[in-house]
KOLROLUM-438680 format. One record per atom (N, C-alpha, C): atom name; residue number from 0; x negated, y, z negated; residue in three letters. Coordinates in nm, 4 decimals, decimal comma. Atoms other than C-alpha are relative to their C-alpha. Last residue first. Example, Ala and Ser with C-alpha at 12.3 -4.5 7.8 and 13.67 -1.06 7.14 Angstrom:
BEGIN
<atomo=N	num=1	u=0,0820	v=-0,1190	w=0,0060	residuo=ser>
<atomo=CA	num=1	u=-1,3670	v=-0,1060	w=-0,7140	residuo=ser>
<atomo=C	num=1	u=0,0770	v=0,1090	w=-0,0730	residuo=ser>
<atomo=N	num=0	u=-0,0890	v=-0,1190	w=0,0000	residuo=ala>
<atomo=CA	num=0	u=-1,2300	v=-0,4500	w=-0,7800	residuo=ala>
<atomo=C	num=0	u=-0,0900	v=0,1200	w=0,0000	residuo=ala>
This chain:
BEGIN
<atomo=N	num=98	u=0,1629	v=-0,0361	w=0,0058	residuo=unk>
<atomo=CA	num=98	u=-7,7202	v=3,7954	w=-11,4314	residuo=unk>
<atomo=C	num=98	u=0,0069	v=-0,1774	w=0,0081	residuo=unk>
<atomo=N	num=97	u=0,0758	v=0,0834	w=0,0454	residuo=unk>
<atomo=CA	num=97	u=-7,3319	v=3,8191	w=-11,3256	residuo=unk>
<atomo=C	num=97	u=-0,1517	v=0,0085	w=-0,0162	residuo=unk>
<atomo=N	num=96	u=0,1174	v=0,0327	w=-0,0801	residuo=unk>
<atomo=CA	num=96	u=-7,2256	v=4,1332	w=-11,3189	residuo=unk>
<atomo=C	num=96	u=-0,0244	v=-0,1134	w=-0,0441	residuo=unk>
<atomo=N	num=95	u=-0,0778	v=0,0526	w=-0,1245	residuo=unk>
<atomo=CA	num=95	u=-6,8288	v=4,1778	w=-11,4682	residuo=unk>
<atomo=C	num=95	u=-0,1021	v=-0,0648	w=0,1196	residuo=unk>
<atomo=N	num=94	u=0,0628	v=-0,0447	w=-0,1151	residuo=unk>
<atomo=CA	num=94	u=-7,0066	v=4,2337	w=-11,7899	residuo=unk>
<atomo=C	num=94	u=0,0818	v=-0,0779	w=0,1312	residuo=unk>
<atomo=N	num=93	u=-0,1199	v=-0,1058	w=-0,0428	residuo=unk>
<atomo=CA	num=93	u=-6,8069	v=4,1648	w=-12,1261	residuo=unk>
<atomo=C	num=93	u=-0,0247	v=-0,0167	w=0,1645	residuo=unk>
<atomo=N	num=92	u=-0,0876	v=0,0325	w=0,0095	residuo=unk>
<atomo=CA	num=92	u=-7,0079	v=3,8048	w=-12,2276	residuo=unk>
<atomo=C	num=92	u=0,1193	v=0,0524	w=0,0112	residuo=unk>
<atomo=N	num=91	u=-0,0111	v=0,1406	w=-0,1152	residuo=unk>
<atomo=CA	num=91	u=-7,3515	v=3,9092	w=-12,0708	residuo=unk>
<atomo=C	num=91	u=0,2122	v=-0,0385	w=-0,0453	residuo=unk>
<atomo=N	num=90	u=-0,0541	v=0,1482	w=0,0850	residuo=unk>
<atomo=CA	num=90	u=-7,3386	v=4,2442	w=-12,2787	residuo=unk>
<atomo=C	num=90	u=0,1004	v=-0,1143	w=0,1420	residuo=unk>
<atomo=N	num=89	u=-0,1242	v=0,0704	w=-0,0968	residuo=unk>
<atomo=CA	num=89	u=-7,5908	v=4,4301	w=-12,0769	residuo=unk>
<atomo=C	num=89	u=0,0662	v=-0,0791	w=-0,0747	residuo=unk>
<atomo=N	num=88	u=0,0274	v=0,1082	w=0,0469	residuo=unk>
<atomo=CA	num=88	u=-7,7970	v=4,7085	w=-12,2938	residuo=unk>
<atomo=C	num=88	u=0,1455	v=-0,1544	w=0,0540	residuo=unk>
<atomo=N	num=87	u=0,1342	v=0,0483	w=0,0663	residuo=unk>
<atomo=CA	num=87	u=-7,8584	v=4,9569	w=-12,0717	residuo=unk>
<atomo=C	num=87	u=-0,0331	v=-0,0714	w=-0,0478	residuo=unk>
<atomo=N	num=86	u=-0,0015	v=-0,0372	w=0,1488	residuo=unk>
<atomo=CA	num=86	u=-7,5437	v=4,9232	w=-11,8624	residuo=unk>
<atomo=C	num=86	u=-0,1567	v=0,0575	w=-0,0767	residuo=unk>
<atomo=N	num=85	u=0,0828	v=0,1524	w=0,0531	residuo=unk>
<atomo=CA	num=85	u=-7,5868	v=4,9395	w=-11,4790	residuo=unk>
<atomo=C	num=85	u=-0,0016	v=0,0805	w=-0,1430	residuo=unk>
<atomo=N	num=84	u=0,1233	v=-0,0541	w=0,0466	residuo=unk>
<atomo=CA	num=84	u=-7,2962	v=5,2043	w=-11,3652	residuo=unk>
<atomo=C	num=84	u=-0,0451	v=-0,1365	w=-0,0771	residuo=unk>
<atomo=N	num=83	u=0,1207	v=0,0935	w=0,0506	residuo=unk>
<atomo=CA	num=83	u=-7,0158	v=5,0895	w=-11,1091	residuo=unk>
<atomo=C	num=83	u=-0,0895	v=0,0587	w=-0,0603	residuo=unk>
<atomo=N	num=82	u=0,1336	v=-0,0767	w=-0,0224	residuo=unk>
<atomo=CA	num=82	u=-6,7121	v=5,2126	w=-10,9708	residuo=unk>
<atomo=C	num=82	u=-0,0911	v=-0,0896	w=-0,1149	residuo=unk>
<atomo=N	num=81	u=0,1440	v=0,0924	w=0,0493	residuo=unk>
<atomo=CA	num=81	u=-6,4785	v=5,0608	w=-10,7824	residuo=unk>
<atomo=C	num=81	u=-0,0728	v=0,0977	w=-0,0198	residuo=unk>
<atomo=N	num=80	u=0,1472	v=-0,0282	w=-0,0297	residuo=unk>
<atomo=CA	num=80	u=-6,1269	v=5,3010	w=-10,7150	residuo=unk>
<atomo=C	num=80	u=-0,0930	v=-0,1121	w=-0,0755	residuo=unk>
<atomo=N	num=79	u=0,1254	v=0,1434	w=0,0564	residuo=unk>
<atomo=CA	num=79	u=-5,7890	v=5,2092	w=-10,6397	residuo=unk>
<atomo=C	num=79	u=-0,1548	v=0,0641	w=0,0028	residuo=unk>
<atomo=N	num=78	u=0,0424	v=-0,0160	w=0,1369	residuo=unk>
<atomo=CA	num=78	u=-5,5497	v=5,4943	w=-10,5311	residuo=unk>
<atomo=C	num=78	u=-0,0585	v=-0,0698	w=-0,1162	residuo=unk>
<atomo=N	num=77	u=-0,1581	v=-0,0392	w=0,0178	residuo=unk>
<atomo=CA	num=77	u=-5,5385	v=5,4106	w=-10,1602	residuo=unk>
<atomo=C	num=77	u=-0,0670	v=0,1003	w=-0,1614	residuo=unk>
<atomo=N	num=76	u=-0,0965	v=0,0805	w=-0,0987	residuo=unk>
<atomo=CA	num=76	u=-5,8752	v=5,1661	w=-10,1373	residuo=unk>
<atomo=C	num=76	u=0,1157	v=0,0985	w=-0,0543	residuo=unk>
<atomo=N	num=75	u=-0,0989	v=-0,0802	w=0,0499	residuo=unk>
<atomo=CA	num=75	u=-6,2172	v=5,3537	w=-10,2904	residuo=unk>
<atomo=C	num=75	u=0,1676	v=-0,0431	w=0,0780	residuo=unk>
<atomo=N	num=74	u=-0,1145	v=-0,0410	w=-0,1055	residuo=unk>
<atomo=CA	num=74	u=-6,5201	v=5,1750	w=-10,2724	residuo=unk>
<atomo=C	num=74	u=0,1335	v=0,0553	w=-0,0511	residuo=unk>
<atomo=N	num=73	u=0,0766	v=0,0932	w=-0,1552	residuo=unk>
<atomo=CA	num=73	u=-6,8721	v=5,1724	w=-10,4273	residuo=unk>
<atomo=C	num=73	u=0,1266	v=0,0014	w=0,0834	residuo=unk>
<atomo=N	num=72	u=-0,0466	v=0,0204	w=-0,0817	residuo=unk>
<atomo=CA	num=72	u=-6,8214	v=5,4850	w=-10,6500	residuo=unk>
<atomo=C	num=72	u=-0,0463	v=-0,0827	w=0,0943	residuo=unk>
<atomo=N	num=71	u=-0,0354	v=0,0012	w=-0,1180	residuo=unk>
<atomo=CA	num=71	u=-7,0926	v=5,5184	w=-10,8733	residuo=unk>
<atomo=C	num=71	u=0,0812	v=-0,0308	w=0,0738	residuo=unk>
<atomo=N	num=70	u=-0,0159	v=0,1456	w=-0,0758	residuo=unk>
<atomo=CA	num=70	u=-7,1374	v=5,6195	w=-11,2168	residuo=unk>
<atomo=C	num=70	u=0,0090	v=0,0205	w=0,1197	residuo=unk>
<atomo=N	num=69	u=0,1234	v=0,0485	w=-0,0139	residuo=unk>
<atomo=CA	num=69	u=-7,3067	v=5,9227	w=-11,4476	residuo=unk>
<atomo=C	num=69	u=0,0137	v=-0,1523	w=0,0671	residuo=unk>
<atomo=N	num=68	u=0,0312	v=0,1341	w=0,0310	residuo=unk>
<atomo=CA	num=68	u=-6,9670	v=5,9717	w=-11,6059	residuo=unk>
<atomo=C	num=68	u=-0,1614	v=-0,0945	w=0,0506	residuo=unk>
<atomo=N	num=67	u=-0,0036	v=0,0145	w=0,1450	residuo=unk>
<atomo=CA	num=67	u=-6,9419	v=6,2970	w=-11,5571	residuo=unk>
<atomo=C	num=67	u=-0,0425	v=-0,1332	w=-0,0972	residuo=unk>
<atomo=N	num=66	u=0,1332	v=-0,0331	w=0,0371	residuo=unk>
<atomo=CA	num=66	u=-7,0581	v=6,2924	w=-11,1794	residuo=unk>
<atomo=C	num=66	u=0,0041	v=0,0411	w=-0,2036	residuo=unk>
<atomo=N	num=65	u=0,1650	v=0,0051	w=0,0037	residuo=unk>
<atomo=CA	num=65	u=-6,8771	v=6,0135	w=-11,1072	residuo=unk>
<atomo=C	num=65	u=-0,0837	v=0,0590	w=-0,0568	residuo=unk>
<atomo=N	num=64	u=-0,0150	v=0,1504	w=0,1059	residuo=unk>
<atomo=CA	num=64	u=-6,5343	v=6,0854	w=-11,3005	residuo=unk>
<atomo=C	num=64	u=-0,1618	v=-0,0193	w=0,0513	residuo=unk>
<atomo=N	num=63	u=0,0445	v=-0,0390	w=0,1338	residuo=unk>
<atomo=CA	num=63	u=-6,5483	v=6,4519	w=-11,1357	residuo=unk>
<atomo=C	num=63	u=-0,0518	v=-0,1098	w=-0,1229	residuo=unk>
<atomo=N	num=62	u=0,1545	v=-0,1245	w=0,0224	residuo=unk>
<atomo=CA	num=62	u=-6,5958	v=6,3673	w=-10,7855	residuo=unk>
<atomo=C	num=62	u=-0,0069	v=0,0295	w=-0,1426	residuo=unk>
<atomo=N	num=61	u=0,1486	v=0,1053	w=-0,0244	residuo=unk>
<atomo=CA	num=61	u=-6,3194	v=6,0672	w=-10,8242	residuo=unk>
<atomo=C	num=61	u=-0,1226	v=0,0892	w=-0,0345	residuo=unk>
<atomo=N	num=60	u=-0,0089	v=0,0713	w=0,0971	residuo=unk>
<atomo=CA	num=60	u=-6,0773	v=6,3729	w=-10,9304	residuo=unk>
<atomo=C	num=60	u=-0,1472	v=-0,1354	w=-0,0447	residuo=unk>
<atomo=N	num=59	u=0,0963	v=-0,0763	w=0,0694	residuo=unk>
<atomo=CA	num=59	u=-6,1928	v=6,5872	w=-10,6858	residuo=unk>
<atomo=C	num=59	u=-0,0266	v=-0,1036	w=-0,1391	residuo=unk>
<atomo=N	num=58	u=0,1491	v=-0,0150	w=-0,0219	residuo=unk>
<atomo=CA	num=58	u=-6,0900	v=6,3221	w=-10,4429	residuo=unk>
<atomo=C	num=58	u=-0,0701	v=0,0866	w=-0,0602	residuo=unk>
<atomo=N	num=57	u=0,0269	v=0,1259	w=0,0036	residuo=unk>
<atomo=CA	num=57	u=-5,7191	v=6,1976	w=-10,6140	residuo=unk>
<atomo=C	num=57	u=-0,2043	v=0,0369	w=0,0263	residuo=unk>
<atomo=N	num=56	u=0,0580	v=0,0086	w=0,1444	residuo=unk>
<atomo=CA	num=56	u=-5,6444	v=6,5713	w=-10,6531	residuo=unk>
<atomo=C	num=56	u=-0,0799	v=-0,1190	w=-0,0531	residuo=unk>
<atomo=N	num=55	u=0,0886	v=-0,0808	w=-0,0002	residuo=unk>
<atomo=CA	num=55	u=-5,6170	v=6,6066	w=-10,2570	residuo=unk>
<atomo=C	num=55	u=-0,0531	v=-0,0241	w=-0,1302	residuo=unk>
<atomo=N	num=54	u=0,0790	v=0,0508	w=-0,0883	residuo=unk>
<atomo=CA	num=54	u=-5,3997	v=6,2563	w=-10,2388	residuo=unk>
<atomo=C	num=54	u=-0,1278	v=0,0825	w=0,0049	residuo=unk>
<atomo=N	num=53	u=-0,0168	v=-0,0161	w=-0,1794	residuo=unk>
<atomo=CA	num=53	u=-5,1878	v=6,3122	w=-10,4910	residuo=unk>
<atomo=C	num=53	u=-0,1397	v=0,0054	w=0,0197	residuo=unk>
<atomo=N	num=52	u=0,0318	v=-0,1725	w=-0,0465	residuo=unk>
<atomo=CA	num=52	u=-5,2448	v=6,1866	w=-10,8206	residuo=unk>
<atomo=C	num=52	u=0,0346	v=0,0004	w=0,0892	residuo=unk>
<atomo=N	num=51	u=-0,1538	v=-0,0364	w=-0,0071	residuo=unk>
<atomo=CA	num=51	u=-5,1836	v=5,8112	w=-10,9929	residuo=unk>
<atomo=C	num=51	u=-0,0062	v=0,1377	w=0,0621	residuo=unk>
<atomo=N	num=50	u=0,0191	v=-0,1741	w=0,0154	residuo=unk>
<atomo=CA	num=50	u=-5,5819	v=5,7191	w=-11,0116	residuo=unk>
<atomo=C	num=50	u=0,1708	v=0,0253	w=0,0570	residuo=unk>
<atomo=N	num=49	u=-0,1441	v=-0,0237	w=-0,0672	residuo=unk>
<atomo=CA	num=49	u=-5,5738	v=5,3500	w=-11,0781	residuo=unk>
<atomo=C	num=49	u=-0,0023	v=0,1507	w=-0,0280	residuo=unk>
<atomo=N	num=48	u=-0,0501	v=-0,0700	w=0,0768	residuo=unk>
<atomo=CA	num=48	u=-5,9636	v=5,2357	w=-11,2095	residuo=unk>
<atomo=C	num=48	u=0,1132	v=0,0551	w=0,1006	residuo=unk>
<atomo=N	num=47	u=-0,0648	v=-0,0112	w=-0,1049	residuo=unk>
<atomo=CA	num=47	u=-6,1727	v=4,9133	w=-11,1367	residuo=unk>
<atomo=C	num=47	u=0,1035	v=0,1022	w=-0,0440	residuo=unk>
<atomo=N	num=46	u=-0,1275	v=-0,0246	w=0,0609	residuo=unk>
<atomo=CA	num=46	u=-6,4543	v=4,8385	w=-11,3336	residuo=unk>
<atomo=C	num=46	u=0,0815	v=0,0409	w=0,1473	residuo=unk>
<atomo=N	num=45	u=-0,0732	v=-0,0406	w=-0,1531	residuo=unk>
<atomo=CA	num=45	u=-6,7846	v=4,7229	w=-11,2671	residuo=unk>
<atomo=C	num=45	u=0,1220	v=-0,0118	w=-0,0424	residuo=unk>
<atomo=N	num=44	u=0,0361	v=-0,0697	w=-0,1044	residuo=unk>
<atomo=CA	num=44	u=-6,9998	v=4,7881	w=-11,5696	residuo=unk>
<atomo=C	num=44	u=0,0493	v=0,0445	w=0,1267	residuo=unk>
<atomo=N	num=43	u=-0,0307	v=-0,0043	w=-0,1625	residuo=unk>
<atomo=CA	num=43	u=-6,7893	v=4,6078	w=-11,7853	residuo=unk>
<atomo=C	num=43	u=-0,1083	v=0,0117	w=0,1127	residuo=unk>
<atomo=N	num=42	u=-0,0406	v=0,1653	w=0,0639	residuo=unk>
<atomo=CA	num=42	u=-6,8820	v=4,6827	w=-12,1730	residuo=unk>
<atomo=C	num=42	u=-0,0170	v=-0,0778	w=0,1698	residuo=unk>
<atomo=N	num=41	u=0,0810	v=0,0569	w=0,1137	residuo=unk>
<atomo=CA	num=41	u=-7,0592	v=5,0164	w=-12,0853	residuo=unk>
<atomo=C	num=41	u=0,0205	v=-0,1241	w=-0,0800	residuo=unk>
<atomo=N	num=40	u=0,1298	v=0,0255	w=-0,0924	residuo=unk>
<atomo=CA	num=40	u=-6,8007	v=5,1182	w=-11,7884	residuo=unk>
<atomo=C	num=40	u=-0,1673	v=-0,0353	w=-0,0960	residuo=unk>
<atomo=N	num=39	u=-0,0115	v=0,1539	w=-0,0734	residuo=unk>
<atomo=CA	num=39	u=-6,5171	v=5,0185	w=-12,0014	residuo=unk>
<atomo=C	num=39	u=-0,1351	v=-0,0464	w=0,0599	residuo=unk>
<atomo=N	num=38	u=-0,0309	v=0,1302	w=0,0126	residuo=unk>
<atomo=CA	num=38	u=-6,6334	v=5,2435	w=-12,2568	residuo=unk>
<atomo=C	num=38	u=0,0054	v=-0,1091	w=0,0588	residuo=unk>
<atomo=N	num=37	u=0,1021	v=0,0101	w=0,0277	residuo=unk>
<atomo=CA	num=37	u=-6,6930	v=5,5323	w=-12,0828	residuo=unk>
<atomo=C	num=37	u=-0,0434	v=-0,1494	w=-0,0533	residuo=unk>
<atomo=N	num=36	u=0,0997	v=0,0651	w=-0,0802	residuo=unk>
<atomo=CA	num=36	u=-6,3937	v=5,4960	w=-11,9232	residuo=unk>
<atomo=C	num=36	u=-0,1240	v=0,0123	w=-0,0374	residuo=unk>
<atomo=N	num=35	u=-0,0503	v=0,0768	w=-0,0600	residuo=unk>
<atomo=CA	num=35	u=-6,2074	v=5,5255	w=-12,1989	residuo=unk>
<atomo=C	num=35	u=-0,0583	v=-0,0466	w=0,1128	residuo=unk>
<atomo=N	num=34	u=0,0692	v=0,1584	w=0,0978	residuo=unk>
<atomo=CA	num=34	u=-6,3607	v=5,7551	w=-12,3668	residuo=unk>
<atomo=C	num=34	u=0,0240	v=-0,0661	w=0,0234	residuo=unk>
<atomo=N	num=33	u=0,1766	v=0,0341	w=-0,0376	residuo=unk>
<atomo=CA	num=33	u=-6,2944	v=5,9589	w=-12,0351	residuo=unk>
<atomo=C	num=33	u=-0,0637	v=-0,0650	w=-0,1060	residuo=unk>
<atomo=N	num=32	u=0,0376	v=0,0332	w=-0,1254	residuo=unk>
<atomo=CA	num=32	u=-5,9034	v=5,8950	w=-12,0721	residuo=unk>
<atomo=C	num=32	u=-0,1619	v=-0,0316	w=0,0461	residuo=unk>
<atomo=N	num=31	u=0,0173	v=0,1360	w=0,0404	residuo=unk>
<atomo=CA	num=31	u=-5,9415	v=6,0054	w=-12,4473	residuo=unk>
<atomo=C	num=31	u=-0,0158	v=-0,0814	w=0,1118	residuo=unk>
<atomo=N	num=30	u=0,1175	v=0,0852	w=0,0778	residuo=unk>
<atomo=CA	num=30	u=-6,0686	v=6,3249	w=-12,3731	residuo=unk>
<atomo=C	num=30	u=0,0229	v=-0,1276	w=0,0132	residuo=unk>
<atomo=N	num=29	u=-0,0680	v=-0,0947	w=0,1374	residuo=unk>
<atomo=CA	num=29	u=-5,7859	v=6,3948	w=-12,0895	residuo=unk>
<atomo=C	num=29	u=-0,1705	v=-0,0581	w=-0,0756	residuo=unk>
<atomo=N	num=28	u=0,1037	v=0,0777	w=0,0977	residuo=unk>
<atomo=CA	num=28	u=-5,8928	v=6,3229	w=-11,7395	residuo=unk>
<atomo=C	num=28	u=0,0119	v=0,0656	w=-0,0761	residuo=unk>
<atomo=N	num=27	u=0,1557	v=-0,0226	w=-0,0380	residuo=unk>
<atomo=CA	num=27	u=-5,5917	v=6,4118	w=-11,5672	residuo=unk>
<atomo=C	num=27	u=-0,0582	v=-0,0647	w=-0,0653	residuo=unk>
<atomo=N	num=26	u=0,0417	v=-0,0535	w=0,1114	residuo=unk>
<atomo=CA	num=26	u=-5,2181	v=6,4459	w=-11,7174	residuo=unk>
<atomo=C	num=26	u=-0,1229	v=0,0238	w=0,0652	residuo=unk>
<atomo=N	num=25	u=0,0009	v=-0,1317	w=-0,0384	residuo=unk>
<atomo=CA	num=25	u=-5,0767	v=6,3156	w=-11,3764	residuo=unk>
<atomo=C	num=25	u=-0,0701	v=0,1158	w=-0,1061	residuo=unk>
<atomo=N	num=24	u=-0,1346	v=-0,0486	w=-0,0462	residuo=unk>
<atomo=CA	num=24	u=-5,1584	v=5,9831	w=-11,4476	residuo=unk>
<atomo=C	num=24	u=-0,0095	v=0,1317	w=0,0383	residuo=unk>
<atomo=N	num=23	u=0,0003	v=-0,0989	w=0,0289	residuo=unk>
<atomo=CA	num=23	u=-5,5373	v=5,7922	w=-11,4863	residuo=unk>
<atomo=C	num=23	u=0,1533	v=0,0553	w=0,0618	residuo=unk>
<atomo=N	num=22	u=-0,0877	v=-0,0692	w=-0,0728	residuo=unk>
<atomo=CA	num=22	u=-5,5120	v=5,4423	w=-11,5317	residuo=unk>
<atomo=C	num=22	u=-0,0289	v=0,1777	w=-0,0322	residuo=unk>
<atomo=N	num=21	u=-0,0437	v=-0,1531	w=0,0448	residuo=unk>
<atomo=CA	num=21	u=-5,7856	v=5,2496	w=-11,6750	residuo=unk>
<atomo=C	num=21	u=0,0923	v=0,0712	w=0,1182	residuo=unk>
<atomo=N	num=20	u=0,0002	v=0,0545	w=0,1549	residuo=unk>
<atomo=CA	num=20	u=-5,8477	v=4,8657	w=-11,6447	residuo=unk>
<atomo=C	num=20	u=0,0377	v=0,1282	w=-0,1049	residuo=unk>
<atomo=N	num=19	u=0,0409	v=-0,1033	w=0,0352	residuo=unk>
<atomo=CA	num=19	u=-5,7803	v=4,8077	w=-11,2814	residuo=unk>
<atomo=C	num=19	u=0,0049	v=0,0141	w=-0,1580	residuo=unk>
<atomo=N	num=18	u=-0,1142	v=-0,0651	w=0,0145	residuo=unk>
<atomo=CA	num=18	u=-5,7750	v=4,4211	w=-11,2232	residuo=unk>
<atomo=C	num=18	u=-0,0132	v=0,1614	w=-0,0511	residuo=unk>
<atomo=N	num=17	u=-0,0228	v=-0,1053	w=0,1485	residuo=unk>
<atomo=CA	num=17	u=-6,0457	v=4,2857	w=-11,0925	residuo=unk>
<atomo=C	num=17	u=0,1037	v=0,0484	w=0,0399	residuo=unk>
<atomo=N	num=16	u=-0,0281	v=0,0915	w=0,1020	residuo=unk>
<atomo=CA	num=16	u=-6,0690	v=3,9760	w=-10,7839	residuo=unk>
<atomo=C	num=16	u=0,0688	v=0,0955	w=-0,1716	residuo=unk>
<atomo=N	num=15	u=-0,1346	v=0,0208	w=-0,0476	residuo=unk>
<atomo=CA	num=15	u=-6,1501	v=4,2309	w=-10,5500	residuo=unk>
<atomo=C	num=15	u=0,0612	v=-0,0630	w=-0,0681	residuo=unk>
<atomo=N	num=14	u=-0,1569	v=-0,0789	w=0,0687	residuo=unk>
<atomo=CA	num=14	u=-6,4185	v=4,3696	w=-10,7724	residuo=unk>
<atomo=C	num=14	u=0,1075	v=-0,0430	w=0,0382	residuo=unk>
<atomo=N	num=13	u=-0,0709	v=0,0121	w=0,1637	residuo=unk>
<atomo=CA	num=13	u=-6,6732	v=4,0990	w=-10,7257	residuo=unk>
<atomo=C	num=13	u=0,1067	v=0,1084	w=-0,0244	residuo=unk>
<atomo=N	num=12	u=-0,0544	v=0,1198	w=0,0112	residuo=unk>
<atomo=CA	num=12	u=-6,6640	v=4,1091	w=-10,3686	residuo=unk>
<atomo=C	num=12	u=0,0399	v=-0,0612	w=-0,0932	residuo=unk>
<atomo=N	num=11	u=-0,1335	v=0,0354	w=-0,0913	residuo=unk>
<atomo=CA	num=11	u=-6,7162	v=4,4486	w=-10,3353	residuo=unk>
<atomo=C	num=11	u=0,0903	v=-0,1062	w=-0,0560	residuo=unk>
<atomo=N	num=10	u=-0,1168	v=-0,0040	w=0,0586	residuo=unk>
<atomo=CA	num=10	u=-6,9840	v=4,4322	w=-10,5858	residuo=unk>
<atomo=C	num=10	u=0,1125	v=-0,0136	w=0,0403	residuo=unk>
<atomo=N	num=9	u=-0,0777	v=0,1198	w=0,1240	residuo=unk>
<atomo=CA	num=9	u=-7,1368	v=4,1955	w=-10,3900	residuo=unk>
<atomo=C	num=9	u=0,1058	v=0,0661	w=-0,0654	residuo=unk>
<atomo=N	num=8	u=-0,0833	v=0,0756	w=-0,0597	residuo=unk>
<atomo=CA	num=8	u=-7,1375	v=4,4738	w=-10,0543	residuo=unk>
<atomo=C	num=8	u=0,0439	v=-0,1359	w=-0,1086	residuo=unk>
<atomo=N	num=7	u=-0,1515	v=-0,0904	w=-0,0542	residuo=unk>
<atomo=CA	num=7	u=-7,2348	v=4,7424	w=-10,2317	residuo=unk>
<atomo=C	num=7	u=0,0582	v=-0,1517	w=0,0214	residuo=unk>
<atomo=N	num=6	u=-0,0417	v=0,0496	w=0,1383	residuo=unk>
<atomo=CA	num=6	u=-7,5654	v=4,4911	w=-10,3670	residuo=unk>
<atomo=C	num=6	u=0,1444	v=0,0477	w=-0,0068	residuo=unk>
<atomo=N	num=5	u=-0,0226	v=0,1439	w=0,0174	residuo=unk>
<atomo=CA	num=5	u=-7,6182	v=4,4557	w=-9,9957	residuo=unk>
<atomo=C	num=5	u=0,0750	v=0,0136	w=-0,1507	residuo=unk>
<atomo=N	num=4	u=-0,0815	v=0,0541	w=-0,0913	residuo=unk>
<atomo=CA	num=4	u=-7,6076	v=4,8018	w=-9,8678	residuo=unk>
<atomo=C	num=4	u=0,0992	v=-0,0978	w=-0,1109	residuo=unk>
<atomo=N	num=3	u=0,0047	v=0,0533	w=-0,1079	residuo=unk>
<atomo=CA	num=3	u=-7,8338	v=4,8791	w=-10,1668	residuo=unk>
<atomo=C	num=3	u=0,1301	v=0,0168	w=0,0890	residuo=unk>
<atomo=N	num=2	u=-0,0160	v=0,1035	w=-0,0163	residuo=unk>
<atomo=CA	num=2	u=-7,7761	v=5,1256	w=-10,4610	residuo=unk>
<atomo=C	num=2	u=-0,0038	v=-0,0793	w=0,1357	residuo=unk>
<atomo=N	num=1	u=-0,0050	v=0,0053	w=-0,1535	residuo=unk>
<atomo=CA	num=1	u=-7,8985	v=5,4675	w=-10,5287	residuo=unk>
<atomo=C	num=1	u=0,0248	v=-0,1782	w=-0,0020	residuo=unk>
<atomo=N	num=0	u=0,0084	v=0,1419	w=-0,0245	residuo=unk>
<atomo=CA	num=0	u=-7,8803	v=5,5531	w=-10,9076	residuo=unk>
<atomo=C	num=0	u=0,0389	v=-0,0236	w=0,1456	residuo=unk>
């Protein structure tokens, strides 16, 4: 999924406002952790997630949540991450996208 400049730049604007909704701790991505974001990111789409790690584990970490999760990273602040996958079926009344 390749996303605009521009559409980067809404979500932006819509995430600042979000609160992170999954924490990941020193445990890692455990099963339930990634049902967890699977979830959010299929109710949600744009989510906002607290990665607790050091600083080297923090970027494999991201690398592994994207490419498992089949989402995108639009920005990444400290230990704050935006990421974003378009649902299939969009529930208007979870979704952080407006349509």
């Amino acid at each position: 999924m390749q996303l605009t400049q521009a559409q980067k730049k809404q979500f932006r604007t819509i995430g600042h406002s979000l609160k992170p909704v999954v924490t990941i701790a020193d445990k890692g991505l455990s099963e339930s952790v990634f049902a967890e974001l699977q979830r959010a990111l299929d109710d949600h789409e744009l989510i906002k997630v607290r990665i607790s790690t050091g600083r080297d584990e923090l970027k494999v970490l991201l690398e592994k949540i994207t490419a498992d999760c089949n989402c995108e990273c639009i920005q990444r602040i400290g230990k704050i991450a935006l990421l974003f996958r378009a649902a299939k079926e969009p529930k208007k009344h979870l979704s952080n996208i407006p349509r």
